[in-house]
PDB file of N, CA, C and O in Angstrom:
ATOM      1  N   UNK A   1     250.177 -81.947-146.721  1.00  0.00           N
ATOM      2  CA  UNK A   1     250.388 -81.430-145.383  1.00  0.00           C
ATOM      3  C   UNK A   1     249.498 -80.220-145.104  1.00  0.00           C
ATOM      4  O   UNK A   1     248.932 -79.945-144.046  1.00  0.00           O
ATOM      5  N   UNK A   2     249.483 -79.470-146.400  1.00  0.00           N
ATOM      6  CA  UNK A   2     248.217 -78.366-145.735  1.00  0.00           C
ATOM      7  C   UNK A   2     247.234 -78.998-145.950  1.00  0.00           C
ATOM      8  O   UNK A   2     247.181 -77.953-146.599  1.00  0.00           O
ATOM      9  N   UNK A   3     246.656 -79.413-146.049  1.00  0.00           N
ATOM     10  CA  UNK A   3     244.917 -79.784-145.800  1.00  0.00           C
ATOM     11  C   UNK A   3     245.125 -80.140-144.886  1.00  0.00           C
ATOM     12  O   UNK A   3     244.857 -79.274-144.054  1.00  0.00           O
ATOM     13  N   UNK A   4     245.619 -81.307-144.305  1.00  0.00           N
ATOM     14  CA  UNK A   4     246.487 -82.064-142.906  1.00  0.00           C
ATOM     15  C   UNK A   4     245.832 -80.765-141.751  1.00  0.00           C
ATOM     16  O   UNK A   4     244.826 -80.710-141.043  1.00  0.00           O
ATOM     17  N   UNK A   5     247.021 -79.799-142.020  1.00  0.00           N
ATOM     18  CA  UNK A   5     246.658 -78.805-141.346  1.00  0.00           C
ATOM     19  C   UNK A   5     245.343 -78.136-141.329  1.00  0.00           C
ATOM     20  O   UNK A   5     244.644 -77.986-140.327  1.00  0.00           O
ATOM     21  N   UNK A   6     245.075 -77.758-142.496  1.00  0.00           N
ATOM     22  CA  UNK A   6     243.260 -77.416-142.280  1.00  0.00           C
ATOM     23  C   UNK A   6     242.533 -78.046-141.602  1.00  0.00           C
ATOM     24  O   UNK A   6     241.633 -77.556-140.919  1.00  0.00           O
ATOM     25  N   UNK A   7     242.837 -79.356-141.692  1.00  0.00           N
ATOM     26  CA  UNK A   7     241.998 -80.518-141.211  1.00  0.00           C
ATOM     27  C   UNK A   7     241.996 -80.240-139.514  1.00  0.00           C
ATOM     28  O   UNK A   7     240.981 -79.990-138.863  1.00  0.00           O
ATOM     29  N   UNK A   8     243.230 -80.334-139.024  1.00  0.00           N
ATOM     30  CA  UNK A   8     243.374 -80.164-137.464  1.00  0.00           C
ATOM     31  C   UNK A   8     242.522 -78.773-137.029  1.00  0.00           C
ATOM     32  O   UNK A   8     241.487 -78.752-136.363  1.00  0.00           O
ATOM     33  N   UNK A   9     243.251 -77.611-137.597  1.00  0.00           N
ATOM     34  CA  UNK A   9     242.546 -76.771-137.060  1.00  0.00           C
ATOM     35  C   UNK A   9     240.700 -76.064-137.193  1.00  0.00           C
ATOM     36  O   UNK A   9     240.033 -75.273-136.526  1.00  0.00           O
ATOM     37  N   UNK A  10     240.467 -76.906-138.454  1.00  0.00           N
ATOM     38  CA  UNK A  10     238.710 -77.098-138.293  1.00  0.00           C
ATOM     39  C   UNK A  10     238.024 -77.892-137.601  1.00  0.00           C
ATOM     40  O   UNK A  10     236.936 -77.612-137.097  1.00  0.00           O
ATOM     41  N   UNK A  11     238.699 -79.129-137.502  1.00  0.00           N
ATOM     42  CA  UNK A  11     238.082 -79.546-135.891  1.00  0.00           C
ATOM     43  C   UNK A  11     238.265 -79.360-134.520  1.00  0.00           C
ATOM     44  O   UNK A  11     237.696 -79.969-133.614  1.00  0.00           O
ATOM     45  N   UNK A  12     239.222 -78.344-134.417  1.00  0.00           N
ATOM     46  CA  UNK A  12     239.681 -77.780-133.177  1.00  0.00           C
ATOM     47  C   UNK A  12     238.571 -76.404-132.845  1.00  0.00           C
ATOM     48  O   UNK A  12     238.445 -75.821-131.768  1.00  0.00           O
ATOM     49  N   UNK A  13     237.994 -76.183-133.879  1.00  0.00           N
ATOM     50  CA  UNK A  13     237.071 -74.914-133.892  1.00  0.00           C
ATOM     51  C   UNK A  13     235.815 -75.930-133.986  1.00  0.00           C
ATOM     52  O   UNK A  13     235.030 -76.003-133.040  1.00  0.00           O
ATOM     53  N   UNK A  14     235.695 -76.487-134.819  1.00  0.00           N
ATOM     54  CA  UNK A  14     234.054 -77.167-134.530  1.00  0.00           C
ATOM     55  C   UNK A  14     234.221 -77.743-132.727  1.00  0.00           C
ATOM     56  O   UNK A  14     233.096 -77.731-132.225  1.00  0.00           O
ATOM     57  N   UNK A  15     234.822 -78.005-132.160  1.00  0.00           N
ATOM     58  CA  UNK A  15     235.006 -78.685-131.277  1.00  0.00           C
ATOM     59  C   UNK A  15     234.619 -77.472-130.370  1.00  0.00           C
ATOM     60  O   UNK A  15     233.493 -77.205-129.951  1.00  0.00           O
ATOM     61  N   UNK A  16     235.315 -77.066-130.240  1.00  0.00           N
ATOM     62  CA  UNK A  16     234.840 -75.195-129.612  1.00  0.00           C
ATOM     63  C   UNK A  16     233.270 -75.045-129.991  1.00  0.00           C
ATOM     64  O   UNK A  16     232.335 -75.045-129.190  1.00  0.00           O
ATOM     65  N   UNK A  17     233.207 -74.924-131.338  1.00  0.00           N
ATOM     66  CA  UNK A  17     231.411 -74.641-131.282  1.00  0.00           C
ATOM     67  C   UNK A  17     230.526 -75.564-130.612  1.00  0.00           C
ATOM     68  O   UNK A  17     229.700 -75.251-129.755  1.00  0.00           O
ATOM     69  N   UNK A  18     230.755 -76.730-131.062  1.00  0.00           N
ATOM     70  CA  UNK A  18     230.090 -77.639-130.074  1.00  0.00           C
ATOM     71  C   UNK A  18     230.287 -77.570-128.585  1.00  0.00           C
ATOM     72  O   UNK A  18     229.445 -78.214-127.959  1.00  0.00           O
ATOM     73  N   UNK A  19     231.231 -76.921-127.834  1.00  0.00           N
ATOM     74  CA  UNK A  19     230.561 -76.817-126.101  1.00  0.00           C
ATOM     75  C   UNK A  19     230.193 -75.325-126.480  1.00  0.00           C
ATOM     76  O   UNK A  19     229.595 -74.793-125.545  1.00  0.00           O
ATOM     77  N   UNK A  20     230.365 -74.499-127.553  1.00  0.00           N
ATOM     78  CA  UNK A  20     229.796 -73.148-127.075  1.00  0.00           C
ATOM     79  C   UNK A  20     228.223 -73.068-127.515  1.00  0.00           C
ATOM     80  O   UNK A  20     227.377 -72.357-126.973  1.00  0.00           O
ATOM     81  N   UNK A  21     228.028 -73.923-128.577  1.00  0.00           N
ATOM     82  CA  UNK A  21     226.304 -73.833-128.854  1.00  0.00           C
ATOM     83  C   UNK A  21     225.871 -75.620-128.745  1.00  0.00           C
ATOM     84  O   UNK A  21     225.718 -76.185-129.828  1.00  0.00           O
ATOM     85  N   UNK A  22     225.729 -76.259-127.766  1.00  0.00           N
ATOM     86  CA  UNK A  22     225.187 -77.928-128.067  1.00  0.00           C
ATOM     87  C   UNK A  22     223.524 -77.463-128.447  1.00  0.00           C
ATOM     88  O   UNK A  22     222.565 -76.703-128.306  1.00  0.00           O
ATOM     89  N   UNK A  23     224.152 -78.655-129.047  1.00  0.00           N
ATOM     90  CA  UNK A  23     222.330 -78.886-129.573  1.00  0.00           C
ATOM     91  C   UNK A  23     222.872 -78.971-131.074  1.00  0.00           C
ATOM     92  O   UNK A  23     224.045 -78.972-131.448  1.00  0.00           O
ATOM     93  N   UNK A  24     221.521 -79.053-131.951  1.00  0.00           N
ATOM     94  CA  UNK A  24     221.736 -78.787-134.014  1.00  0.00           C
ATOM     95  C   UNK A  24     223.011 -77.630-133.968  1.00  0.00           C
ATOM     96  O   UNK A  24     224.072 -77.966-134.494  1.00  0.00           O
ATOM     97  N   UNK A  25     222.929 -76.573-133.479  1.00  0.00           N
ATOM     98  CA  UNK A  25     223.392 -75.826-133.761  1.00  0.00           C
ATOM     99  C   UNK A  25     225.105 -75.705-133.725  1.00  0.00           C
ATOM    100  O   UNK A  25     225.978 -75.276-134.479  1.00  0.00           O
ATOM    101  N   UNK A  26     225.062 -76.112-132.876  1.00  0.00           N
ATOM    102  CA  UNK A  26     226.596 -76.379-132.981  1.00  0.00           C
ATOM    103  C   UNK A  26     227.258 -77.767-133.257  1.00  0.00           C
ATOM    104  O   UNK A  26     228.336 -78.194-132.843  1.00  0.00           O
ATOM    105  N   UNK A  27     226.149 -78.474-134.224  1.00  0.00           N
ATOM    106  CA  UNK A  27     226.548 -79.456-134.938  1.00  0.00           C
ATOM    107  C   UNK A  27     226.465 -78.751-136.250  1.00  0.00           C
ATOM    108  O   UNK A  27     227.209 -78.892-137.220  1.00  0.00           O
ATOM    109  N   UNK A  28     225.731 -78.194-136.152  1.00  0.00           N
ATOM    110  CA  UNK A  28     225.829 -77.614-138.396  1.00  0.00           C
ATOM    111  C   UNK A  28     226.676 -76.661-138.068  1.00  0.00           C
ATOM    112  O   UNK A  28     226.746 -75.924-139.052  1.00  0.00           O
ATOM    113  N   UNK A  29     227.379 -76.257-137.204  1.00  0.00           N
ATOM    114  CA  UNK A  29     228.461 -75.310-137.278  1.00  0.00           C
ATOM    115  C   UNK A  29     229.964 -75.862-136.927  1.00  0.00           C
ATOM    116  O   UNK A  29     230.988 -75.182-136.873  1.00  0.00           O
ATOM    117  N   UNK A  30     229.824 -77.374-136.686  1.00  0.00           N
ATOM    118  CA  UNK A  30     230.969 -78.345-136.811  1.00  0.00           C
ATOM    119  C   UNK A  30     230.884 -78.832-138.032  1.00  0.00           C
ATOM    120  O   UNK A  30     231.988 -79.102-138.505  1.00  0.00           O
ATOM    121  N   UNK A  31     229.688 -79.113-138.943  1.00  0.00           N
ATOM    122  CA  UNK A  31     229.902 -79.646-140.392  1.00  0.00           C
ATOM    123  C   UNK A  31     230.489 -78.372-141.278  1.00  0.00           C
ATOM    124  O   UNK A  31     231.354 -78.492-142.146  1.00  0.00           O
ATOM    125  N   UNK A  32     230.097 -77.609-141.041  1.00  0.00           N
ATOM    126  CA  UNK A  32     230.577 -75.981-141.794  1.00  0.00           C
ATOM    127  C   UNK A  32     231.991 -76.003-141.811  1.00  0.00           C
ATOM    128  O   UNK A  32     232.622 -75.769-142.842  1.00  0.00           O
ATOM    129  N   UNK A  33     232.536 -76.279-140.703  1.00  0.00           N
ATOM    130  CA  UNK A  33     233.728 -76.188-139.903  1.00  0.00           C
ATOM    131  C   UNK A  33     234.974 -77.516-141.393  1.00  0.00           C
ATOM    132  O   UNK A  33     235.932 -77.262-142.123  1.00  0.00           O
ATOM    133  N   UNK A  34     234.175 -78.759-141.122  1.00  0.00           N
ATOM    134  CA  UNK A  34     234.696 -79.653-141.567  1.00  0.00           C
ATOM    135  C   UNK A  34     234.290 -79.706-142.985  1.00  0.00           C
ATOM    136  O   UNK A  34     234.931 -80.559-143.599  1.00  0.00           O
ATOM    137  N   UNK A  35     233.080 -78.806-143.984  1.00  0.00           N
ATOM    138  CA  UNK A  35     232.982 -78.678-145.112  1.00  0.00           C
ATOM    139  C   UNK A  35     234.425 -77.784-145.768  1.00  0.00           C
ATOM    140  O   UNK A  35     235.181 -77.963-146.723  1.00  0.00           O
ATOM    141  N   UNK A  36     234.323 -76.924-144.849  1.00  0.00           N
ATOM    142  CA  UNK A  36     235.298 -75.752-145.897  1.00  0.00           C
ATOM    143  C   UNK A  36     236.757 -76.324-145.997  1.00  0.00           C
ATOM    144  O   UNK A  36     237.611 -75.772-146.691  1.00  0.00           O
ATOM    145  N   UNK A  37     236.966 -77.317-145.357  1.00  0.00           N
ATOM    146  CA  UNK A  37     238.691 -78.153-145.713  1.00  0.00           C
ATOM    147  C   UNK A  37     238.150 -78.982-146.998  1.00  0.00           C
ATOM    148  O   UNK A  37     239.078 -79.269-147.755  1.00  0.00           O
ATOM    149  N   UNK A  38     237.099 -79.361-147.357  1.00  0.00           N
ATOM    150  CA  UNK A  38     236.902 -80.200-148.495  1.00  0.00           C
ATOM    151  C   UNK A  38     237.148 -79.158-149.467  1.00  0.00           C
ATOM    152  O   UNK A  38     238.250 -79.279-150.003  1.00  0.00           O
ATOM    153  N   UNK A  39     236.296 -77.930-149.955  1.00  0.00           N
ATOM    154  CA  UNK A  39     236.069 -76.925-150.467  1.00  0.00           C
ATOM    155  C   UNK A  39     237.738 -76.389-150.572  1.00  0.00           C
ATOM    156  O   UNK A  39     238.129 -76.234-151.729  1.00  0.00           O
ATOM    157  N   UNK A  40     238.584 -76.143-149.647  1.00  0.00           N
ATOM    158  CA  UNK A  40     239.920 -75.640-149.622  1.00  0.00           C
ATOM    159  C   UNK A  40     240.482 -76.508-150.730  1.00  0.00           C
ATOM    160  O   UNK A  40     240.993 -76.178-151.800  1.00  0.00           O
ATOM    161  N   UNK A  41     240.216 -77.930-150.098  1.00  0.00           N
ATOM    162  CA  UNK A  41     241.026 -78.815-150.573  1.00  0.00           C
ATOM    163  C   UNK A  41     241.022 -79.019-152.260  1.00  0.00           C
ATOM    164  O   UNK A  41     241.959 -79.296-153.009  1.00  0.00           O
ATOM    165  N   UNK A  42     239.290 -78.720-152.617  1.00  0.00           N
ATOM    166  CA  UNK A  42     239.277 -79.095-153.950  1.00  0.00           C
ATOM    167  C   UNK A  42     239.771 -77.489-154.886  1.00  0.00           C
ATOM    168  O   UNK A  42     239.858 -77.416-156.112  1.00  0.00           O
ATOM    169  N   UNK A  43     240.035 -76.341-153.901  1.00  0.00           N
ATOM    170  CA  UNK A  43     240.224 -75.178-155.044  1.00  0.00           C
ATOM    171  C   UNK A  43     242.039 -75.309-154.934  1.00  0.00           C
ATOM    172  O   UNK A  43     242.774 -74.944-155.852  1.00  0.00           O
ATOM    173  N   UNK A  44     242.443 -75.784-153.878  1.00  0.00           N
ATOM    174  CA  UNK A  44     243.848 -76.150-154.103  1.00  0.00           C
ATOM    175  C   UNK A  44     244.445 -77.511-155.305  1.00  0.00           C
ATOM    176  O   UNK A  44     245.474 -77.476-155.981  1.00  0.00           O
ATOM    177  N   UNK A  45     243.610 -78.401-155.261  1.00  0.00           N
ATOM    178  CA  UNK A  45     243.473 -79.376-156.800  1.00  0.00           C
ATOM    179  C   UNK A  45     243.316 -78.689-157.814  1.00  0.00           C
ATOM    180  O   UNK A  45     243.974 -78.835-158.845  1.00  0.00           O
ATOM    181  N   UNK A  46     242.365 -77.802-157.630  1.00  0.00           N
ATOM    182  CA  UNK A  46     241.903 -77.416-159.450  1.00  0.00           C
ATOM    183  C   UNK A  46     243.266 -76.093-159.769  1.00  0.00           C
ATOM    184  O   UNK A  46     243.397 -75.806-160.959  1.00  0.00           O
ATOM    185  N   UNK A  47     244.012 -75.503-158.975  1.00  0.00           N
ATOM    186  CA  UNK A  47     245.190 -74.576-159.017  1.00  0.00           C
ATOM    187  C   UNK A  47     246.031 -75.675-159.094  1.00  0.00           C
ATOM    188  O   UNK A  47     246.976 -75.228-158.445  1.00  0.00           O
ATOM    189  N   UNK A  48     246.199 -76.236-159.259  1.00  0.00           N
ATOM    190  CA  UNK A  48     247.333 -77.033-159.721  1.00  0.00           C
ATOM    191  C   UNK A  48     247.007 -77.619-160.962  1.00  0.00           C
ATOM    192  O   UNK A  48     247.863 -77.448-161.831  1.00  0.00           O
ATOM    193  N   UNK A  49     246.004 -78.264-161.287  1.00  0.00           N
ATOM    194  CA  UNK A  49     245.653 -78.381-162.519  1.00  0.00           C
ATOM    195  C   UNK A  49     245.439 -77.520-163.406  1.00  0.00           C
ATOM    196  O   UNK A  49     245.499 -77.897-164.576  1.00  0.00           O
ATOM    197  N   UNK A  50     245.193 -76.415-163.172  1.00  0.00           N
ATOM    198  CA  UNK A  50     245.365 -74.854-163.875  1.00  0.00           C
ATOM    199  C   UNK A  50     246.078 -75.135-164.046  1.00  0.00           C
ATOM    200  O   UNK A  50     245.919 -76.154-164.717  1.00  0.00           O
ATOM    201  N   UNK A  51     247.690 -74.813-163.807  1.00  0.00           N
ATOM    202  CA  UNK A  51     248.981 -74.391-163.435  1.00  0.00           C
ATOM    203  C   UNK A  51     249.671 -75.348-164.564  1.00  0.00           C
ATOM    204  O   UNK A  51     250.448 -74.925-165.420  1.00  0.00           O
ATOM    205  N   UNK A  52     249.390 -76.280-164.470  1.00  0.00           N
ATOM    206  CA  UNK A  52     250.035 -77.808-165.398  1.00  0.00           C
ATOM    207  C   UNK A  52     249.502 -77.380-167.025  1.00  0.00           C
ATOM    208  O   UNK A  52     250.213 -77.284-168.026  1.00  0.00           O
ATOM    209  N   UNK A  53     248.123 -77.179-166.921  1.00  0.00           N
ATOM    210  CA  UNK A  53     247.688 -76.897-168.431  1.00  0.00           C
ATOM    211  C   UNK A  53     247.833 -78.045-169.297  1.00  0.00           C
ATOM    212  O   UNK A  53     248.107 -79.099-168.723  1.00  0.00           O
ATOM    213  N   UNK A  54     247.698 -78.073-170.682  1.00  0.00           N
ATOM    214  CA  UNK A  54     248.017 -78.602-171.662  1.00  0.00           C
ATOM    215  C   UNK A  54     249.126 -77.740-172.459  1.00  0.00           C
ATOM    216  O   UNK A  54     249.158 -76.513-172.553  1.00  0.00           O
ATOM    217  N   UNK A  55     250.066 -78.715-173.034  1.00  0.00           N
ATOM    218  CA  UNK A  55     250.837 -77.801-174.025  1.00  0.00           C
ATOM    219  C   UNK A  55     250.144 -77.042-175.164  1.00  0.00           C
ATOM    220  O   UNK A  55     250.798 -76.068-175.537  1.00  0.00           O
ATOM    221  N   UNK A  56     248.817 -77.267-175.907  1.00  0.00           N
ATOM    222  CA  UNK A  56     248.254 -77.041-176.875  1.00  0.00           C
ATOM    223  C   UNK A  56     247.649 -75.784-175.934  1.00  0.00           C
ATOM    224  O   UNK A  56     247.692 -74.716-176.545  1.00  0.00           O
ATOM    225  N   UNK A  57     247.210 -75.704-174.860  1.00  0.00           N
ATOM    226  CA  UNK A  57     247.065 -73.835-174.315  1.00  0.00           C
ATOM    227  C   UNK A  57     248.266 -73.111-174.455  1.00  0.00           C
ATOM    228  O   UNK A  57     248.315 -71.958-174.883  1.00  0.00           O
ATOM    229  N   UNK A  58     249.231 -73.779-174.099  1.00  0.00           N
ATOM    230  CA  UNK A  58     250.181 -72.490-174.230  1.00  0.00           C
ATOM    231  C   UNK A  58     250.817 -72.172-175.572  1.00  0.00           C
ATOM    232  O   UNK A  58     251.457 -71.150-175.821  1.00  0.00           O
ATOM    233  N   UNK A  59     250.607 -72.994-176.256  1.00  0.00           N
ATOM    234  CA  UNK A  59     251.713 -73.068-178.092  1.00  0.00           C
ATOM    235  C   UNK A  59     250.122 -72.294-178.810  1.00  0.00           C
ATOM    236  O   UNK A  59     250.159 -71.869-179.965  1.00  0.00           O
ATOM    237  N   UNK A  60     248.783 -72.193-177.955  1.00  0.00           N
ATOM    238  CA  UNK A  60     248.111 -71.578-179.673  1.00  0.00           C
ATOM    239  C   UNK A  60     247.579 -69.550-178.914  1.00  0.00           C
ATOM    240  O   UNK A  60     247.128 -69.229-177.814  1.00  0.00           O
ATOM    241  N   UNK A  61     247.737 -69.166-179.463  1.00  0.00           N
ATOM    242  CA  UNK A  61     247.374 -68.052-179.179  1.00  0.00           C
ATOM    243  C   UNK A  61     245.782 -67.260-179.507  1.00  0.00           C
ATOM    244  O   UNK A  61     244.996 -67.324-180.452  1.00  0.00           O
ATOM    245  N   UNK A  62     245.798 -66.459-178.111  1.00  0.00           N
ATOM    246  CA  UNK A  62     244.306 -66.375-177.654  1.00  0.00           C
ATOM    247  C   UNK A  62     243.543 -65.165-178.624  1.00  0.00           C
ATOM    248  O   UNK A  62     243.770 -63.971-178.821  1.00  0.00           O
ATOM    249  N   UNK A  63     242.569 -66.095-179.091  1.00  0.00           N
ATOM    250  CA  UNK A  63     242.016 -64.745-180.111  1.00  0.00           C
ATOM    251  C   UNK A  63     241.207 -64.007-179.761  1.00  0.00           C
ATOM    252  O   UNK A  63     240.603 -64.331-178.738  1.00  0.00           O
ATOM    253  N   UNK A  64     240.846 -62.750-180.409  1.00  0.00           N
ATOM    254  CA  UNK A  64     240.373 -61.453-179.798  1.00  0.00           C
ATOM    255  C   UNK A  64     238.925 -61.129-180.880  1.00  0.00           C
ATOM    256  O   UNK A  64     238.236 -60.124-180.706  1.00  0.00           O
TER     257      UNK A  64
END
């Protein structure tokens, strides 16, 4: 559901850039728009996969 949400409100802003700059420009500032929900999306995957771990990280202790 949050990306969902990212998702809506980055194309609600690229959509905005595109009548405020037409032309390239406010097309690479609608892909920008619609890159950073991918980018969200994949640092919200890898925090959860952090989070899960392996049991063998948490049972061996970190040497110095």
């Amino acid at each position: 559901m949050v990306i969902y949400a990212l998702a809506l409100g980055a194309i609600e802003r690229g959509t905005t850039y595109l009548g405020q700059y037409p032309g390239i420009g406010g097309k690479l500032l609608f892909l920008a728009c619609t890159g950073s929900v991918f980018m969200a999306g994949a640092k919200m995957l890898d925090c959860v996969r952090h989070e899960k771990g392996s049991p063998q990280d948490k049972a061996m202790p970190a040497e110095t």
